[in-house]
Each structure stands twice: as structure tokens, then as C-alpha cells.
N, C-alpha and C positions, 0 to 999 in steps of 0.2 A: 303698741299693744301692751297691758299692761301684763303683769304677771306677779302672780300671788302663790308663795309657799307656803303651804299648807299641811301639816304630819310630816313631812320629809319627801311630798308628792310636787312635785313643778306642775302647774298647770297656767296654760296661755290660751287665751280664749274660749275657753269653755266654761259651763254651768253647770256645778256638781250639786245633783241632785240624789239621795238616798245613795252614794257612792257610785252614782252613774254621770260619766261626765257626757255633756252634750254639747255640739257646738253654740256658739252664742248666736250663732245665726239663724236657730230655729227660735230663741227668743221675739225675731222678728218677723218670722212668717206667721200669717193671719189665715185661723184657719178656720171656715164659715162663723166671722166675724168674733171667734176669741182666740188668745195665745194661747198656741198648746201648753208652752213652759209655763204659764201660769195657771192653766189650769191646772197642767198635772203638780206642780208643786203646793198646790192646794191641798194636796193627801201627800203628797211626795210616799207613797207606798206603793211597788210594784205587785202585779197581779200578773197570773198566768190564763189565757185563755185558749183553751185544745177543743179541736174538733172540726167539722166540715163547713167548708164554704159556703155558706146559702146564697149569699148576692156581694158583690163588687162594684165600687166607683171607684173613680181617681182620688177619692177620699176617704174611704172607709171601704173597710169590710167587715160582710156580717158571717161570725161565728159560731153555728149551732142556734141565731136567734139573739144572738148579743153582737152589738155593732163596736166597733174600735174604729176611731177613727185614723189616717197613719198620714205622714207626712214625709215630705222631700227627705230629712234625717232618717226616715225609719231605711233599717236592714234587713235584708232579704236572704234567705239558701233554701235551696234543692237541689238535690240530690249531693248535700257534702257542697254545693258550690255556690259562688255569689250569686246571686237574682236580680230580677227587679220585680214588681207589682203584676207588669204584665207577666209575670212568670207565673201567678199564683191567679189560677184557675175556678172558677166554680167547680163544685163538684170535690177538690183535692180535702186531704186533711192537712191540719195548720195547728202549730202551737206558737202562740201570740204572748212575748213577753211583752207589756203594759205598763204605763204608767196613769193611777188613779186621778183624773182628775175633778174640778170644778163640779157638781151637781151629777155626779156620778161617773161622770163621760169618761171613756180610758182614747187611751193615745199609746200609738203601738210605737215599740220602741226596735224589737225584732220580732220578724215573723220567717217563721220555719217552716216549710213544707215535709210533713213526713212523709205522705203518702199519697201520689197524684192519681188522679181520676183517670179512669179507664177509659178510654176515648179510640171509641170503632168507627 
């Protein structure tokens, strides 16, 4: 593994993208037939996306009507704790930090559950 110092920062297999280091191993996950890491390093600009769950796949979720797609690397909290994907609910509120990629498309990089859905 190679290793490259950078500012006085050690980094070992990661992809530092806008000062977000990612492993290199989502370089190689294919995600409905593009690289996230390259698409999102297309803008390499993070974007914030808040607000309620409209719909859910294993691939994406839509927020407020805007879709972010997320992948194996993306992280997850609620309530203060680690998550996963099945943890984030239709219905819940979510702030989705992003990364801008390819022909608009964002790729979630963390997603936060502030406020889950009331469920009778």
C-alpha cells in the first residue's frame, strides 16, 4: 500500500477529495453503471440536503423530491448513534451531507437522522 504525505497529513489508501478522505475502495464500487468517486469529483463540492424521506432504495434516497444516491462508504446516526440505511425510514427527517457529482447527481457522504417518523 502506498502512502503519500501530504501538508504534514499521513494518509494510506484513501482518496482526498475537497478535504474529505474516502476509502479507495469506493473508487471501485459501480454504482448504477458510474463511479461515485468520479462522479463526485467532477464538482468535488459538498452540498447539504435536509428534510423528509419521500422514498428509499438500497441505492438512493429521496429527499424532499431530490434523490442522493448513497453507497456501501456512506454513514449513518440516529439518535447520536451509529446507523445503517435500514435505520433511515420513510417518513424520518434527514440532513444528507453530499458530494456534487457528474451531470448533477449528489452521492451521500453522511446521512443524519434528526427526527424520526412517528409510527402508531
Amino acid at each position: 500500500m502506498k502512502t503519500k504525505n501530504k501538508s504534514n497529513l499521513l494518509l494510506s489508501g484513501f482518496v482526498v477529495i475537497s478535504a474529505l478522505a474516502l476509502p479507495v475502495a469506493l473508487a471501485a464500487s459501480p454504482l448504477a453503471g458510474e463511479n461515485p468517486v468520479t462522479a463526485a469529483a467532477a464538482d468535488e463540492s459538498e452540498t447539504v440536503v435536509a428534510g423528509r424521506v419521500d422514498a428509499k432504495s438500497d441505492r438512493s434516497l429521496s429527499v424532499d423530491g431530490q434523490t442522493v444516491l448513497v453507497t456501501e462508504t456512506t454513514t449513518y446516526t440516529k439518535d447520536g448513534a451509529g446507523a445503517t440505511l435500514a435505520d433511515v425510514q420513510t417518513g424520518d427527517e434527514v440532513r444528507v451531507t453530499a458530494l456534487k457529482g457528474a451531470a448533477g447527481s449528489l452521492v451521500a457522504v453522511r446521512v443524519e437522522v434528526t427526527s424520526a417518523a412517528r409510527r402508531d
